[in-house]
Structures are given as structure tokens and as C-alpha cells.
N, C-alpha and C positions, 0 to 999 in steps of 0.2 A: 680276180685274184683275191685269196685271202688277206691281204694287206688294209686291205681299206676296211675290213670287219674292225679294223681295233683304230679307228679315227679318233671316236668316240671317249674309249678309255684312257686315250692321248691327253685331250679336253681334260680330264680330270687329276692327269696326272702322278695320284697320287696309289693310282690301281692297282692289283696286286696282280703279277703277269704268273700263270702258269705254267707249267710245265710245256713247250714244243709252243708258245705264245710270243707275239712280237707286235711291236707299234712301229707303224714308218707313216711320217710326214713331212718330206724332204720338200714341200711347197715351202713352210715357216720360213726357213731359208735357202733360197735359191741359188746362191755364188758363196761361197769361200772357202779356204783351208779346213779337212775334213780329220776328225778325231776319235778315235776308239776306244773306250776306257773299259777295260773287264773287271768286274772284282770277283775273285774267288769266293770271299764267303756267301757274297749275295749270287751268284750263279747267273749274273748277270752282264751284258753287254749294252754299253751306251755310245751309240753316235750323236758328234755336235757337227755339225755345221758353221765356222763364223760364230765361233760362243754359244750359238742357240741349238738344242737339242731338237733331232730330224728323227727318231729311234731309239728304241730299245729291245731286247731281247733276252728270253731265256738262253742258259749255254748250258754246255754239261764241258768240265775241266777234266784235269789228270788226275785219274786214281789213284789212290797209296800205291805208293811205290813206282809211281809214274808221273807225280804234281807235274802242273804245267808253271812253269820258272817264273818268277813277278820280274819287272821292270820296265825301263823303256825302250819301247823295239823299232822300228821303221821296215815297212812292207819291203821285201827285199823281192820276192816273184810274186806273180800272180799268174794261173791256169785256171781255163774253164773246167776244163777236163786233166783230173790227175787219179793217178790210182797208188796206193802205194807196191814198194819195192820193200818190205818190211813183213806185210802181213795180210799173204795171198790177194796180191792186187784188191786190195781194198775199196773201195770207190770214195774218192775226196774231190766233191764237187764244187768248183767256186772256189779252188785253193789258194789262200794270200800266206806266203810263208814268211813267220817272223824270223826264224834261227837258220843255220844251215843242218842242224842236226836233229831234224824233225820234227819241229814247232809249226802250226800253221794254224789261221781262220778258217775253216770250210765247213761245210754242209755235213750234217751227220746227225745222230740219233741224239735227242736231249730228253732224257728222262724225272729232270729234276734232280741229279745231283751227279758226283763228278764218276768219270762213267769212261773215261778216254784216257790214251796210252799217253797222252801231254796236251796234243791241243787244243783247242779253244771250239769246242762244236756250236752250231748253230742250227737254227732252225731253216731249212731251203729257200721258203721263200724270201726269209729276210736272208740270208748269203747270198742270194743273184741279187736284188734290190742294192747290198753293202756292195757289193762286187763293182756296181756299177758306178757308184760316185767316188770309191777310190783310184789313187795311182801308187805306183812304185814310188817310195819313199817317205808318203805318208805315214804320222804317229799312230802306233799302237800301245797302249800301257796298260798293262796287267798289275794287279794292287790285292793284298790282304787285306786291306782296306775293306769295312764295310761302309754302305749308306756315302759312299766315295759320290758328289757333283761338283764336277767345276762349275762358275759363274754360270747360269742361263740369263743368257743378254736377250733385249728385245733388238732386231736389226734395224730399228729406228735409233738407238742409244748411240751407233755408231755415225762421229761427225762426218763432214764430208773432210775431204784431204785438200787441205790448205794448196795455195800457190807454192810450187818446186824451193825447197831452199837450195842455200848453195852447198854443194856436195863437190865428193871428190871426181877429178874429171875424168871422164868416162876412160882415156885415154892410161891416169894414172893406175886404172883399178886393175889391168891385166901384166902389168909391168909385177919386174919383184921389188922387193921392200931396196930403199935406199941402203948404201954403205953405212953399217955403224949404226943399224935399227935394231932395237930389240924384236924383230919379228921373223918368220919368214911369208910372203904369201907368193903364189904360184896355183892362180886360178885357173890358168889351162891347160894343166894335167887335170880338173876333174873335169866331166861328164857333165852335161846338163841335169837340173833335177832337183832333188827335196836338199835344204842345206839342214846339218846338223852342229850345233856350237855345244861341243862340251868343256867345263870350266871345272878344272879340278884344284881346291885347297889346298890338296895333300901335295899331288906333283907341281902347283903355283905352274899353274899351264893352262891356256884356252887354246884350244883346238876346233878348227871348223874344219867339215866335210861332206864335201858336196859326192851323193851316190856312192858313200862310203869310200872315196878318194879324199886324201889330206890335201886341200888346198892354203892353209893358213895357220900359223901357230905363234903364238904371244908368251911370252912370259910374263907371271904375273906378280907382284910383292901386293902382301898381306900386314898392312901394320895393325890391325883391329882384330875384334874377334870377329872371324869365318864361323857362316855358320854349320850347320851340321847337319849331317843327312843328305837326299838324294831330294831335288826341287827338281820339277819339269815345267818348262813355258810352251806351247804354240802361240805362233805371231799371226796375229786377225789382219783381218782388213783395218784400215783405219789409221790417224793417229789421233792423239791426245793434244790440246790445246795449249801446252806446256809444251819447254823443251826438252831435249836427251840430257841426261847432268852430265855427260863427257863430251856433248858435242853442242854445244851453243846456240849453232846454226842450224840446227834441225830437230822436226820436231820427233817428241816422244813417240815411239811404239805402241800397240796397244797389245797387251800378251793376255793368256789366258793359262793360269796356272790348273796345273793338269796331276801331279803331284806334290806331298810336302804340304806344310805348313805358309802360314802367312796370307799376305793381297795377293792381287793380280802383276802386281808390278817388279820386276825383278828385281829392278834398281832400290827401290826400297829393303827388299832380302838383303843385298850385298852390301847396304851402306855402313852397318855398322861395320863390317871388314876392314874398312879401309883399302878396298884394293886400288891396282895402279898398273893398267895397262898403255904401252906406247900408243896415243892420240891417233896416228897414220894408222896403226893395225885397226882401230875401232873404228876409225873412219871408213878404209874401206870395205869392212864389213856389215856396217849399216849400209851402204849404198849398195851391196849384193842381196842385201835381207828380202824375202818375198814372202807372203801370208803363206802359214803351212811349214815357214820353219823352226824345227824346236833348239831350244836352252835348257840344257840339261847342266845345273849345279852338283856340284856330290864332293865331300871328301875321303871320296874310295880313289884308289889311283886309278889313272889313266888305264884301263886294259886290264884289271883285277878287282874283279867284282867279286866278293866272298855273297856268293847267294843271288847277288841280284846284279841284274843287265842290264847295264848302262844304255847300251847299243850295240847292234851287231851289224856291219855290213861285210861287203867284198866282192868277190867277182862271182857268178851264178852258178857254176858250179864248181866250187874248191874241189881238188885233190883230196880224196881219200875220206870225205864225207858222203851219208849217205843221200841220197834225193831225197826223201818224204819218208815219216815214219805212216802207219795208217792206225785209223779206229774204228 
């Protein structure tokens, strides 16, 4: 397979990919939470692995009067075989769909520049290659952003995981929130699967959601300045040798900021905010946290993105959308 032609130009990193070109070295790193990052102006697709980059690729995006939408998405289907219902059964091979309204990763023609009715084209063999290390719910983000890398870790940097603190008991974590809590949680209305936490300034509201099911919702007070704009975290493997600064007894996260400004550490972004969420809600949602889930900060409200997407999920086939658009 043509994949291993570009090992080489891996090694150097700094290569210049052309047109229908792509690098996969998914050995680097062999286990963790897996990340997509597009930029528009570079035409370009990067997979991380666990922080450390596995790939890249050329793309070809949405044409005037077609742009493919920036923000952050989580893989909502995936099909080997899909064709569109838009535009004479098309053929979209390898199809990961971001949107319900015809957004998708798949296999398609890349000519070096944006060339598609919205989505995200790829070169074949790297879409069965990406195809194969994602799952349903994994991070996709698409950015105007150019010359856009998150941290590249070496998978040596990551410590091993301390001895279990004491956390909430397993028993408390599926119950709902006590009488007289600022919160509600109600983990077994969602689905197994990729969890997503978003934290909005505007509406002073965290929200987690597991498989695009609301299982958890906090209120938040802001006595600081909040900051601004849209931050994205995936959570690594690992933790940090320091503790959580809301939870004492356990240790820090290790994130990997994916959009936004700033470090890697979220905690750090929101300190100067002053926020102030109920103890019990942040407790039981670190003890549900699994590598691969994202934090998405923004103060766009909850569910009104002017331009850009927060996240989209639901059920697989809503009412009255269309299946797939094609290119």
C-alpha cells in the first residue's frame, strides 16, 4: 500500500504534502484517544493519537457557495459504503459524518484546493487507514486557522497513573443529584460512548453529554473575567503529578488543547473567571471522564452558534434531514 511510501517524509516533518498525498504512522502511537484537526486554509487533515501525531493529509473542502462549516464536531455515523441521496448516488467511501445535514470525512477526489459541495475529502487510502482507528463519537475540528498543531507529545512524557484516589462511589455516580443541589445528573438515560462537556459563560451552564444524550447540567457563577471565544480540550491518557484545583483528592487530567488560545490545561484558561460549580457535579464527572473526552469552553450560548459548531449530535436519523449530501 501506498502508505508507507511517505514514512520517510514523516521523519522530517516539516515536508510539503501534495496534492492526493498523505503520511500514516499510527506505530508512534499505538493506544489512545484519537483527534482530527482540518484547516481550511492549509487543505490539510491531521491525525493525533494520545497527543502524538499518527498522519496527515491532503483534503479538498467546500467550495464558494458550499464552505464546509468550522467548529467542533464528534463523529456522529460511520459507513463503509455510502452513496449520496443528493447528487446521482455519488460514491462516499469510508463515510464519518460530522452534521446531520450533509457534512462528512470520506474518500473522494483532492485536487489541491476546495473542490466539494461541504465536506471534508480525503485521499482513499488514508480514509480506510483514518476509518480504521476511529469510533462514533470521537473529536473532529475544523479551523480557519492556518499552520493550526496542537502539542506533539512524545508517549514517553506521559507519567504512569498514580495509585486510585478516593473518588466518588461508584454507587453515588448513577443516582441523581441530592435535594437542594445546584445540578442535575441522570447518567442512565445516556448510551455508552464518547462524553462531551460543554461550558457556556454566556448561558453560566456546563453541560455534559454522553452520545449526544444530556446526562448532567450545572450551573455555573462567574465572578472574574470569562474568557472569550471557543477553547477545545481532548482528555489523554495519563495524569499530571499535581492535583484537580476543585478536587483535592485527585489527581489532575492531562488535556490537549485542540482549539483557542492559551496552555494545555484548562484549569489554567478559566482561573482567571472565577467560576463556581457545585463540588458533587464536578466530582461525579471526573470519575465518568475517559481519554477521548472533549471540553469545549465558548461564550456562544448553549445551541446558538452564529457561524460556528459547537457540537452536533442526536439520534441517526432525525426527521426530515437529509442522509448524506455527495461530491
Amino acid at each position: 500500500m501506498a502508505v508507507w511510501h511517505w514514512l520517510g517524509l514523516l521523519a522530517l516533518g516539516t515536508a510539503t504534502l501534495q496534492p492526493g498525498q498523505f503520511r500514516w504512522t499510527p506505530e508512534v502511537a499505538p493506544a489512545g484517544p484519537v483527534l482530527v484537526l482540518v484547516s481550511l486554509p492549509d487543505q490539510r487533515a491531521t491525525v493525533y493519537r494520545n497527543g502524538v501525531r499518527i498522519g496527515e493529509a491532503s483534503v479538498s473542502t467546500g467550495k464558494p457557495g458550499y464552505e464546509t462549516p468550522t467548529g467542533v464536531f464528534t463523529i456522529l455515523q460511520k459507513k463503509r459504503e455510502h452513496y449520496s441521496n443528493l447528487y446521482d448516488d455519488a460514491p462516499m467511501p469510508f463515510m464519518q459524518r460530522l452534521t446531520w445535514d450533509g457534512v462528512a470525512l470520506h474518500a473522494g477526489h483532492v485536487p489541491g484546493y476546495p473542490a466539494s459541495h461541504g465536506c471534508v475529502r480525503l485521499p482513499r487510502d488514508f480514509a480506510e487507514q483514518l476509518f480504521e482507528v476511529t469510533s462514533r463519537g470521537m473529536t473532529v475540528v475544523i479551523t480557519e486557522r492556518a499552520d493550526v498543531a496542537p502539542m506533539l507529545a512524545e508517549p514517553t512524557l506521559f507519567p504512569p497513573v498514580p495509585k486510585a484516589a478516593a473518588g466518588t462511589p461508584a454507587s453515588e455516580l448513577t443516582l441523581p443529584a441530592p435535594a437542594g443541589a445546584d445540578y442535575t445528573w441522570q447518567p442512565g438515560v445516556a448510551p455508552p460512548g464518547a462524553l462531551t462537556v460543554v461550558l457556556s459563560t454566556a448561558d453560566r451552564q456546563m453541560v455534559a453529554l454522553r452520545e449526544g444524550v444530556e446526562l448532567g447540567r450545572a450551573a455555573v457563577s462567574v465572578t472574574g473575567t470569562a474568557p472569550t471565544g471557543t477553547r477545545a480540550y481532548l482528555l489523554l491518557d495519563g495524569v499530571r503529578s499535581d492535583v484537580a484545583p476543585v478536587l483535592p483528592d485527585r489527581p489532575r487530567r492531562r488535556w490537549l488543547r485542540v482549539l483557542g488560545e492559551g496552555d494545555d490545561d484548562p484549569a489554567s484558561a478559566l482561573a482567571p473567571a472565577g467560576l463556581g460549580i457545585d463540588p458533587g457535579f464536578v466530582a461525579r464527572l471526573y470519575d465518568v471522564l475517559a481519554p477521548g473526552a472533549t471540553l469545549v469552553v465558548t461564550d456562544e450560548p448553549l445551541g446558538l452558534t452564529a457561524g460556528f459548531t459547537v457540537l452536533q449530535a442526536g439520534d441517526e436519523n432525525p426527521p426530515g434531514q437529509p442522509q448524506m449530501e455527495g461530491q
